[in-house]
C-alpha positions as CSV (number, residue, x, y, z in Angstrom):
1,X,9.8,4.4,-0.2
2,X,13.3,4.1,-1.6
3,X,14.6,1.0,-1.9
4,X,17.6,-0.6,-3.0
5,X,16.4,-1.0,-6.1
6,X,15.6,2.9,-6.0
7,X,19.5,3.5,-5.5
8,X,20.3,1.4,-8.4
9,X,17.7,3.0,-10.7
10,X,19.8,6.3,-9.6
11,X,22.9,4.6,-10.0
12,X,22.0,3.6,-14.0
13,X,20.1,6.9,-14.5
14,X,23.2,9.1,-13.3
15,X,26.3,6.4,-14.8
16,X,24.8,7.2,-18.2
17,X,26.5,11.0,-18.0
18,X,29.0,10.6,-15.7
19,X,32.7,8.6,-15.5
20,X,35.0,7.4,-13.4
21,X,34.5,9.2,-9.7
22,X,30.6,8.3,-10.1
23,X,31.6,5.0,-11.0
24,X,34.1,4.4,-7.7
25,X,30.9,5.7,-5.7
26,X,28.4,3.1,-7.5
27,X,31.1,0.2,-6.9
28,X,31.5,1.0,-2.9
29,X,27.5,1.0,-2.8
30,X,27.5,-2.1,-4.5
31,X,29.9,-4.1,-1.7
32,X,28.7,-2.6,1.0
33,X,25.1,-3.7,-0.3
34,X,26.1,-7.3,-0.3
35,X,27.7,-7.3,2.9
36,X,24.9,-5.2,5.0
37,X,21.1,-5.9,6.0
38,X,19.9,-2.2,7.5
39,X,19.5,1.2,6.0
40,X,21.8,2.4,8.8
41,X,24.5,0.1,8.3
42,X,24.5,0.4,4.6
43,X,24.8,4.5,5.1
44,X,27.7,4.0,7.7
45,X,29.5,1.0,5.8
46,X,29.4,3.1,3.0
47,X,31.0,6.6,4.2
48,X,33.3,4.0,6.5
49,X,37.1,4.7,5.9
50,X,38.2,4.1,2.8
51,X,34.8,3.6,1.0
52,X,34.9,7.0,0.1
53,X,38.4,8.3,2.2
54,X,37.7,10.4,4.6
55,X,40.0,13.5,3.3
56,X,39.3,16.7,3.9
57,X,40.3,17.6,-0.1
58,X,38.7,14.5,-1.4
59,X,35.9,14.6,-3.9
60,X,33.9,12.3,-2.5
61,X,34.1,13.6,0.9
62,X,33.2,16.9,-0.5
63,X,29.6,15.2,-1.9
64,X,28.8,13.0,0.8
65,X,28.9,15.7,3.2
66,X,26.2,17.9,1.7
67,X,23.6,19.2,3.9
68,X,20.8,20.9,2.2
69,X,18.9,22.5,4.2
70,X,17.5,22.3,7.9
71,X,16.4,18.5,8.2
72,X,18.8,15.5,8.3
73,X,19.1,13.0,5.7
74,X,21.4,10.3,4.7
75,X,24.7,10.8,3.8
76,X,24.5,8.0,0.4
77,X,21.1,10.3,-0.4
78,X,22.8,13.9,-0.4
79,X,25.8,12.0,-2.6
80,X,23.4,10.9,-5.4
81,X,21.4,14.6,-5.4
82,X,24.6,15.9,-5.6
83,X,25.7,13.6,-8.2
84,X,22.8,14.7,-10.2
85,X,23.1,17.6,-10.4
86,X,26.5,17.5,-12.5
87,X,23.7,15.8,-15.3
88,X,21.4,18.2,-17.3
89,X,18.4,18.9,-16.1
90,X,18.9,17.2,-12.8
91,X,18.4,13.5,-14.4
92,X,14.7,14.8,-15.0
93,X,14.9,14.1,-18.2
94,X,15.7,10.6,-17.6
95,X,12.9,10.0,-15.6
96,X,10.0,12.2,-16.7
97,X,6.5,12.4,-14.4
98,X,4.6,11.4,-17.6
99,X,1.0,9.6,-17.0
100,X,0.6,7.8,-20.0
101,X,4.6,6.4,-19.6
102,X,3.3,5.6,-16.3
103,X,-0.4,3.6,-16.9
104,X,2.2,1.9,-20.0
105,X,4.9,0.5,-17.4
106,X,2.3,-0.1,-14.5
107,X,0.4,-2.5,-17.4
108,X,3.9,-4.2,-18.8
109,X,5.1,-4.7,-15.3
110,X,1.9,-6.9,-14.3
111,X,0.8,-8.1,-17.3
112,X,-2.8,-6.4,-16.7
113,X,-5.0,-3.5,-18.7
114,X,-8.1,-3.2,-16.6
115,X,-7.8,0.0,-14.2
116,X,-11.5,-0.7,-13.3
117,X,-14.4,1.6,-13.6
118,X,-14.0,4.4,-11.3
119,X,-12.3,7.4,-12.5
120,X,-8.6,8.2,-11.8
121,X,-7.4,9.4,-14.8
122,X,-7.8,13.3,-13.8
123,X,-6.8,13.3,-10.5
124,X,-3.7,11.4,-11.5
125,X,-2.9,14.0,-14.1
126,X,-3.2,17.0,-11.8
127,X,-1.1,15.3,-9.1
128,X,1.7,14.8,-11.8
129,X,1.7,18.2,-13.0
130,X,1.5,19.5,-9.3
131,X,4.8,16.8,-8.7
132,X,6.7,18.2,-11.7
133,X,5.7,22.2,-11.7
134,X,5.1,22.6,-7.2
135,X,7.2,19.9,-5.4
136,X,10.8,20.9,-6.3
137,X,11.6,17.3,-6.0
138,X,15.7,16.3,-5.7
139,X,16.6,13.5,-7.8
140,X,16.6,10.8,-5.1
141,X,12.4,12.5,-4.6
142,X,11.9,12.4,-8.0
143,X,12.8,8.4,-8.1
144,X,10.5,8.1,-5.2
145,X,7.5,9.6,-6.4
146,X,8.1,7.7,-9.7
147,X,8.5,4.5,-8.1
148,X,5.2,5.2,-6.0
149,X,2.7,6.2,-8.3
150,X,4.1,3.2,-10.2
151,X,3.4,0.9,-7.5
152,X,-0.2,2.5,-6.7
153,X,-1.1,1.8,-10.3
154,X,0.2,-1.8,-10.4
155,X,-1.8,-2.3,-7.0
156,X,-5.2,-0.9,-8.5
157,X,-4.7,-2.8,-11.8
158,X,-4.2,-5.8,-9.6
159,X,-7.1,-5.6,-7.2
160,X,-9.1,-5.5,-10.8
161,X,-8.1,-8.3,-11.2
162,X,-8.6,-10.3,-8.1
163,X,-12.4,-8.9,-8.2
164,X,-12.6,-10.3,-11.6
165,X,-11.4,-13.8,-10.7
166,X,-13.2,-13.9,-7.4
167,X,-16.3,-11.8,-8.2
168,X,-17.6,-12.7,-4.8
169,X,-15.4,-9.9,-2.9
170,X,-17.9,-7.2,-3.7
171,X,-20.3,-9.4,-1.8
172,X,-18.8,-8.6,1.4
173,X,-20.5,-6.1,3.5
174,X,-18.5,-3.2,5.7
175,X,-20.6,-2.9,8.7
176,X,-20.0,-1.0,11.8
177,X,-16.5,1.0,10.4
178,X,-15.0,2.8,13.3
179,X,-12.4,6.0,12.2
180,X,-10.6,7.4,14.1
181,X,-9.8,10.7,13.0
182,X,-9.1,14.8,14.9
183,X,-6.5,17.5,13.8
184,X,-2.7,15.7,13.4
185,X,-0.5,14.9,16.5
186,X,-3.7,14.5,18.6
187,X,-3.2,11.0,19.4
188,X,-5.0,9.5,16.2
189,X,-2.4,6.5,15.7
190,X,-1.1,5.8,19.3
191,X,-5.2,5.0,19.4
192,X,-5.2,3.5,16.8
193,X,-2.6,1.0,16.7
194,X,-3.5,0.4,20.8
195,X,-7.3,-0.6,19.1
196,X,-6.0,-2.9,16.8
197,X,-4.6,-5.3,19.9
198,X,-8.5,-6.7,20.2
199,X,-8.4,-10.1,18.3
200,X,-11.7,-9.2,17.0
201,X,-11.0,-6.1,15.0
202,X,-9.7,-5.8,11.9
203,X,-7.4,-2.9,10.7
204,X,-6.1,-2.4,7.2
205,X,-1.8,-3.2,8.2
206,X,1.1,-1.6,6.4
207,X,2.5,-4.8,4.7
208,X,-1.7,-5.6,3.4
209,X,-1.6,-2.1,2.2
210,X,1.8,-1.5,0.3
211,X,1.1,-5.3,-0.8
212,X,-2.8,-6.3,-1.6
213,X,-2.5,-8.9,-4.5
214,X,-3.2,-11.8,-3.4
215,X,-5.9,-10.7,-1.0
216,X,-4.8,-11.8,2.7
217,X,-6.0,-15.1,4.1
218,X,-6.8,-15.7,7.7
219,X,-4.4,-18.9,8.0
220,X,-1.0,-17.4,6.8
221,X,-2.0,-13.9,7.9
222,X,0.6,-13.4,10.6
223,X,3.6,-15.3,8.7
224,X,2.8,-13.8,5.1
225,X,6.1,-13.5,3.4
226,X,5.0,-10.0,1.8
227,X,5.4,-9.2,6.0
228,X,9.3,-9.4,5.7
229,X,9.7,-7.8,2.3
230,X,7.4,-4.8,3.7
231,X,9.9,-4.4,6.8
232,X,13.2,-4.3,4.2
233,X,11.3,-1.6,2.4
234,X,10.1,0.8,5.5
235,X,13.8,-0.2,6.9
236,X,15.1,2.8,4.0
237,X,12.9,5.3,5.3
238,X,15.7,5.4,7.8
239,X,18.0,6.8,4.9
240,X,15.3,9.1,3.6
241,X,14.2,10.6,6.8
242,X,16.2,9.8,9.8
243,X,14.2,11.4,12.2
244,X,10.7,9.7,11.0
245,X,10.8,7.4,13.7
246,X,11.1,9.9,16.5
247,X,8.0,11.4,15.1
248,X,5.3,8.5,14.2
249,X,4.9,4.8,15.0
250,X,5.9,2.3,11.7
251,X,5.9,-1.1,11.1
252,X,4.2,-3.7,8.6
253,X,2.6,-5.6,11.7
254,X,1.2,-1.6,12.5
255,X,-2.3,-0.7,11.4
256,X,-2.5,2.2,7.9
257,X,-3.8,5.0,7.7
258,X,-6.7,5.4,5.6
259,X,-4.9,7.8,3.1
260,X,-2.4,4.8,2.4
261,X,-5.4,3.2,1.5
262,X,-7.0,5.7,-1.0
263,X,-3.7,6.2,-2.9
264,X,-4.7,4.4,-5.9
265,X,-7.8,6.4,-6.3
266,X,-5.3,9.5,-6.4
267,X,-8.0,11.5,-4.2
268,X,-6.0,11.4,-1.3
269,X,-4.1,13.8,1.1
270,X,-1.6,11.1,1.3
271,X,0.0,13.0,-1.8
272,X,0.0,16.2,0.0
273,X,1.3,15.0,3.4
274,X,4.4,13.8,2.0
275,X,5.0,16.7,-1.3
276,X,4.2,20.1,-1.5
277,X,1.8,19.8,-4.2
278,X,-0.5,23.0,-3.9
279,X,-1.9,22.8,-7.3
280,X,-3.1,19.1,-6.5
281,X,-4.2,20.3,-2.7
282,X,-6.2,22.3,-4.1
283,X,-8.1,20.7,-6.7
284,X,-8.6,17.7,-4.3
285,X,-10.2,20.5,-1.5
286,X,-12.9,21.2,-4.3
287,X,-13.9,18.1,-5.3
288,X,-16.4,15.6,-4.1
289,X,-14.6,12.7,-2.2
290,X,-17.3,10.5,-2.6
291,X,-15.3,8.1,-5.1
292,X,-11.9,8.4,-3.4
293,X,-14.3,6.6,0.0
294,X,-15.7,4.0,-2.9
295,X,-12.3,3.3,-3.5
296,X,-11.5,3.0,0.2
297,X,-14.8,0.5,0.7
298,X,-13.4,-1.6,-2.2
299,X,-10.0,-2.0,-0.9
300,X,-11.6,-2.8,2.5
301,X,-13.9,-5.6,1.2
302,X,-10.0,-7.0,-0.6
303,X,-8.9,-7.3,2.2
304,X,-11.9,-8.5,4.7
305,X,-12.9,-11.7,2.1
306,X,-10.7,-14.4,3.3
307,X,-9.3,-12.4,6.5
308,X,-12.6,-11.0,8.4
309,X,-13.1,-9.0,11.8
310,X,-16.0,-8.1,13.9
311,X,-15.4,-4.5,13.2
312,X,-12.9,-1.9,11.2
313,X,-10.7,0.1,13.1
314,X,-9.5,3.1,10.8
315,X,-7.8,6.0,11.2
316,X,-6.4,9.5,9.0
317,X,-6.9,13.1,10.1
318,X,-8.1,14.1,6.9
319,X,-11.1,12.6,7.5
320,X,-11.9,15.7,9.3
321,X,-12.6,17.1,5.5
322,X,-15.0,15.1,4.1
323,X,-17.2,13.5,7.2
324,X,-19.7,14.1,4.4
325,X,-18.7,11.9,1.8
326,X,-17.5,9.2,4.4
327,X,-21.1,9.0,6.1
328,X,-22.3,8.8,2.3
329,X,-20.3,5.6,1.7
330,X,-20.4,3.9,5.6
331,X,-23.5,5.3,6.5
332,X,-23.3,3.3,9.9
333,X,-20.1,4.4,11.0
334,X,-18.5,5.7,14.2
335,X,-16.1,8.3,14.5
336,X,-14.0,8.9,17.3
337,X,-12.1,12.3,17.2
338,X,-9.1,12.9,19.2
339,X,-8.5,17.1,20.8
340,X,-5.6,18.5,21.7
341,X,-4.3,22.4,22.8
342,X,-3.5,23.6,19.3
343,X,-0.4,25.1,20.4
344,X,0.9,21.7,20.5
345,X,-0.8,20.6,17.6
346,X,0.5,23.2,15.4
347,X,4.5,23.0,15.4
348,X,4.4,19.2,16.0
349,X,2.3,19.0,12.8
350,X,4.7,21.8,11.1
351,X,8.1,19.5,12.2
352,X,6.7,15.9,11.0
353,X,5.2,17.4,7.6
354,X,8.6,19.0,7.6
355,X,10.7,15.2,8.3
356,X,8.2,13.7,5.1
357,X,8.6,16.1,2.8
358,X,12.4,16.5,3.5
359,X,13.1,13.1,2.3
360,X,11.8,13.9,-1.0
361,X,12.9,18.1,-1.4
362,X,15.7,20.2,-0.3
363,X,13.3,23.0,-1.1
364,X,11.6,23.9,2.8
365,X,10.4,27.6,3.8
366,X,9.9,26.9,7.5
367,X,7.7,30.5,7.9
368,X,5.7,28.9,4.0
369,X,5.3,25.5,6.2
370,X,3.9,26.7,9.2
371,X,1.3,29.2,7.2
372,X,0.4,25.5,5.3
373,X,-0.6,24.0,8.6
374,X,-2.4,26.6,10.3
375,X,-4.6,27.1,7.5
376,X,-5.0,23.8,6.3
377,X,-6.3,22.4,10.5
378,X,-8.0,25.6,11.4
379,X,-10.4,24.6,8.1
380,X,-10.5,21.4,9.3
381,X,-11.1,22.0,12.1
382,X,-14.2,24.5,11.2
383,X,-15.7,21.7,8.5
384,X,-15.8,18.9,11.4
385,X,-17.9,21.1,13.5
386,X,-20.1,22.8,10.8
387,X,-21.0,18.9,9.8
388,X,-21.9,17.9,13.3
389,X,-23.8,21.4,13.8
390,X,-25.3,20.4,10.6
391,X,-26.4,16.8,11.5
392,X,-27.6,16.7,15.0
393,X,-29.2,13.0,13.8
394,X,-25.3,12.2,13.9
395,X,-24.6,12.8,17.2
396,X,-24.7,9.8,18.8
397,X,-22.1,8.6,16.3
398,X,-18.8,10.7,17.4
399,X,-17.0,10.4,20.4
400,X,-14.7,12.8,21.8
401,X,-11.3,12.0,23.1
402,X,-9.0,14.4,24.8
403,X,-5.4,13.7,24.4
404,X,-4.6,14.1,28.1
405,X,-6.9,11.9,28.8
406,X,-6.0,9.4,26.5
407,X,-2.2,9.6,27.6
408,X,-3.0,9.3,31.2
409,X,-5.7,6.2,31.1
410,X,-5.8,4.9,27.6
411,X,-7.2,1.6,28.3
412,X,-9.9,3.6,30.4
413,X,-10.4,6.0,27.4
414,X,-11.1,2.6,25.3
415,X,-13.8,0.9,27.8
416,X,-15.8,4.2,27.1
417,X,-15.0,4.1,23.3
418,X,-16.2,0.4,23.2
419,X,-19.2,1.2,25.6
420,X,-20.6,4.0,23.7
421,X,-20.9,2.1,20.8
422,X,-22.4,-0.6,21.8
423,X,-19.0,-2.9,21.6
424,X,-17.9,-5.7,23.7
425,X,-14.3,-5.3,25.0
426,X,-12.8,-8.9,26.2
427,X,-10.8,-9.6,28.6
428,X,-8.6,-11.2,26.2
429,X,-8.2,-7.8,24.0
430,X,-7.5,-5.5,27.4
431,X,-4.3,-7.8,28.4
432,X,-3.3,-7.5,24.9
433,X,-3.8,-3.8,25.3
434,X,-1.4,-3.6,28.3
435,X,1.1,-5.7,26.4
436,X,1.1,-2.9,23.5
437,X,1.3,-0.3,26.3
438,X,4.5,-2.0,27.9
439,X,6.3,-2.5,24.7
440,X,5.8,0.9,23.3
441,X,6.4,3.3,25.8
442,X,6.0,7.1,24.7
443,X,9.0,8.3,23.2
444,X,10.0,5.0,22.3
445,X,12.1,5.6,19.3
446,X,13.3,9.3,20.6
447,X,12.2,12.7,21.7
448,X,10.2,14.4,18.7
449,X,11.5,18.2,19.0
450,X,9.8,21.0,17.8
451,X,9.5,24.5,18.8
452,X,6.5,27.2,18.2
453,X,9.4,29.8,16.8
454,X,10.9,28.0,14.6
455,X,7.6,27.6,12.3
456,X,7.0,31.6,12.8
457,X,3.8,30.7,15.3
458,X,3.1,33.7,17.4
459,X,1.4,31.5,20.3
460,X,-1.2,34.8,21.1
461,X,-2.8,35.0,17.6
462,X,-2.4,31.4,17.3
463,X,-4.7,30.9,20.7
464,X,-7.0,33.3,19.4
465,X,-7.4,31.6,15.7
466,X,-8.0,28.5,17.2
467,X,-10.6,29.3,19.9
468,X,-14.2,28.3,18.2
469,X,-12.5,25.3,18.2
470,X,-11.2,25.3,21.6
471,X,-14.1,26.6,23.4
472,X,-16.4,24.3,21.1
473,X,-14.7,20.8,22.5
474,X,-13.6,22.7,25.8
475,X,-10.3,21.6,25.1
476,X,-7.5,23.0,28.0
477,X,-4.6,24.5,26.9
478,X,-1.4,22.8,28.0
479,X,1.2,25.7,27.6
């Protein structure tokens, strides 16, 4: 997430090889900072009159108006790319993806060594070579990625910690997990975060996530201050992507996916959903994900010791790859797996993978992106019903969910969730439903637009490469 902090670490990075004109840029961030509270008013105070001049000849004008290629992004973020690049090497040098600098800062930064027992030191390695050599990161992406991985370490060595200290969180037992999980764009997190309104449940939230340490206690859970510092951060994303929110549901109060969650194991597709990082993709597809789901149990049981539930409600489409190693670690889990027509699936997939990763790359094939996504969900679409073929025994524990369906009666689509596994829907949890309903209306936020052409999807080869799987769940096409 970029930050203000982020734009000052660019600032310092880029002021060490560059004069006066960077300098005026640095000074009118640095007012309109104090003066503004919103990523939007900070971008638009910024580029205001005067702070740079609007002149058609003016240097300043001439940087802030980059647009690099076809998603939106901030005008502040194209200025300091472009800045940048008047630096050697970009201002890689300054800020190198380097491991071992890495584990060094995350320990100096939290006064901690312990990174725990299970291994993380490979996968961390390959996903930093795959960020330096496959991503193409911009400057502004580079800082990002930099600042994350930095983050995910000081989180892991800080849950170490907190186990040590209060050895009695690996006590607590994950019974009953429900994921939530189908191919992207199938309704995975309007479910979701309409699940999480039951009292009873318990679902990992954004702010718990980004910010574990201390573990979260029932009585301030509601009015922790890590809350209000989450919602400044996930404010910049505005800045970064500007059309994220058109696309997906955020907030700190909002239930995480489970890839959030598995980022400090470094086995997760989190990494790959938000930078093109092939190399890392697909060293992560041929490894076992059992420990990246021991990581995920740990970070649950953080979480659930002072601030319990009846029962998890999870949720990440990549779940669809490794049903395996997830029954291996929850062995008494439900999953509930959300269909829709491919054809819709597809470019709406293509067009949000394309909003993440354009925060962080000006480097986007949009034919590349769409071969990505075709290939990546028709696999995982085939794994998720080779396993249930496989493991008849498992039946009884998946639950199919049709988007139409889910869109025209959710709360109906829950009472059968909740009765086929046994579960007790209250009163209590249904009104809150409605409430979540009413206040988050589809297309709350804006209309996300995509199109099958502009991701090079030819709609007749696409029906046909996806028809095991639509004949398998009898899904009905909508187009």
């Amino acid at each position: 997430m970029v930050s203000e902090r982020l734009l000052r670490l660019s600032f310092d990075v880029l002021s060490q090889n560059l004069g006066g004109n960077f300098q005026k840029l640095k000074k009118d961030f640095t007012v309109a900072d104090k003066n503004l509270t919103s990523a939007e008013q900070i971008d638009q105070g910024f580029f205001a009159q005067g702070n740079p001049k609007h002149t058609a000849d003016s240097w300043e004008f001439r940087v802030a108006s980059a647009r690099l290629g076809p998603h939106r992004r901030s005008r502040i973020i194209n200025a300091v790319n472009a800045l940048s690049r008047l630096v050697p090497g970009g201002g890689s040098f300054f800020l190198r993806l380097d491991g071992e600098t890495l584990l060094r800062k995350a320990c100096k930064r939290t006064g901690l060594e312990d990174y725990g027992d299970l291994p993380f030191l490979e996968p961390l390695k390959i996903l930093l070579h795959s960020l330096e050599f496959d991503a193409q990161l911009h400057f502004v992406g580079r800082i990002c990625a930099y600042n994350d991985i930095l983050r995910l370490l000081c989180n892991r060595l800080q849950l170490v910690e907190d186990r040590k200290r209060h050895p009695e969180i690996a006590d607590e037992v994950i019974r009953r997990p429900l994921f939530i999980t189908g191919l992207p764009r199938t309704g995975t997190t309007f479910l979701h975060g309409l699940m999480n309104q039951d009292p009873l449940s318990r679902a990992p939230q954004v702010w718990e996530v980004m910010h574990p340490s201390p573990p979260p206690e029932r009585a301030t859970y509601d009015h922790d201050p890590r809350i209000d510092v989450t919602a400044k951060e996930l404010r910049w994303i505005k800045l970064l992507m500007p059309d994220f929110e058109t696309a997906h549901m955020i907030g700190p109060r909002l239930p995480q996916e489970c890839i959030a969650v598995t980022g400090p194991s470094f086995r997760s597709y989190e990494f790959d959903s938000m930078y093109y990082v092939p190399g890392y993709r697909a060293w992560l597809d041929r490894e076992d994900k059992g420990p990246g789901y021991e990581y995920h149990r740990l970070f649950l049981q953080h979480l659930q010791w002072r601030c319990p539930g009846t029962h998890w409600v999870l949720k990440a489409p990549s779940h669809l790859l490794a049903l395996d190693a997830l029954f291996r670690v929850y062995p008494d889990a439900g999953i509930v797996m959300t269909h829709r027509d491919p054809l819709k699936v597809l470019p709406s997939c293509a067009s949000f993978t394309e909003v993440l990763r354009g925060g962080f790359t000006d480097q986007l094939d949009r034919k590349k992106l769409g071969r990505e996504v075709k290939d990546r969900w028709e696999g995982g679409a085939a794994l998720a019903i080779k396993f249930r073929e496989e493991n008849p025994v498992l039946r009884g524990r998946f639950f199919d969910v049709h988007y139409s369906e889910l869109v025209r009666e959710p709360i109906s689509v829950v009472r059968r969730i909740y009765e086929h596994f046994g579960m007790r829907l209250t009163g209590e949890a249904e009104k809150a439903m409605e409430r979540f309903l009413a206040e988050n209306p589809m297309n709350k936020k804006g209309v996300h637009r995509y199109s099958l052409a502009e991701f090079d999807f030819d709609p007749s080869v696409e029906r046909h490469r996806f028809q095991f799987y639509t004949d398998y769940f009898r899904i009905k096409a909508e187009m």
